[in-house]
N, C-alpha and C positions, 0 to 999 in steps of 0.2 A: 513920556512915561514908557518904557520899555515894555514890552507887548506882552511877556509870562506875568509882568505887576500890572499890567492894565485885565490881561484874563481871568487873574485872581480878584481884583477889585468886583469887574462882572460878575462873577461866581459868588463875590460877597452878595452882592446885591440883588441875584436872584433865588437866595437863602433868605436875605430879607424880607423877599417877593412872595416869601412860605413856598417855594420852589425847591429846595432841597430834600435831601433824601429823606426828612422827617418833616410832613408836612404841618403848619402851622397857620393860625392868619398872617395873612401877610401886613407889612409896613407899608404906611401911604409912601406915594412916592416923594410928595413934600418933605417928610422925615425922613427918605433918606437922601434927597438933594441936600437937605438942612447940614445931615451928619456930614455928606459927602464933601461937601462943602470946606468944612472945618478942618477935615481931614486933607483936606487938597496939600495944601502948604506943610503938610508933615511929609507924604507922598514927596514931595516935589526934594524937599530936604533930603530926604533917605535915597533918594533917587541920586543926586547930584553926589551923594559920601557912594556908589558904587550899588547900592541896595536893586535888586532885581528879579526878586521875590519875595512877596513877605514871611516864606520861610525862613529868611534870613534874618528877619528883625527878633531882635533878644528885649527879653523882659526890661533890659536896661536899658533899651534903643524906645522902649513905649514910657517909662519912666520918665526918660527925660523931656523928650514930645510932652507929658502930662505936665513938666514944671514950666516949659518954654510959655504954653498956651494960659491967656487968661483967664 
């Protein structure tokens, strides 16, 4: 994974961690190995098509990811 999508992913998951600039409870970390998880193989996809930040994924790049996945 390319280091600015792997910095963003951490970023994800320290927002999940209720760490971000609005604090909240946080997400066990089970739920999010669980999500992380599932997410991997779309990461990996969007990675391999050039993707290098998830600023760059478009509503019809998560779309499709939503029809691929079972």
């Amino acid at each position: 994974m390319p280091d600015r999508l792997a910095n963003e992913v951490e970023a994800w998951v320290k927002v999940l961690r209720g760490e971000g600039p609005r604090r909240h409870p946080a997400r066990s970390y089970r739920c999010i190995r669980t999500t992380l998880s599932t997410l991997l193989s779309t990461l990996a996809t969007w990675t391999d098509n050039g993707v290098v930040s998830l600023r760059e994924v478009t509503e019809e790049d998560v779309t499709q990811a939503g029809r691929v996945r079972s």
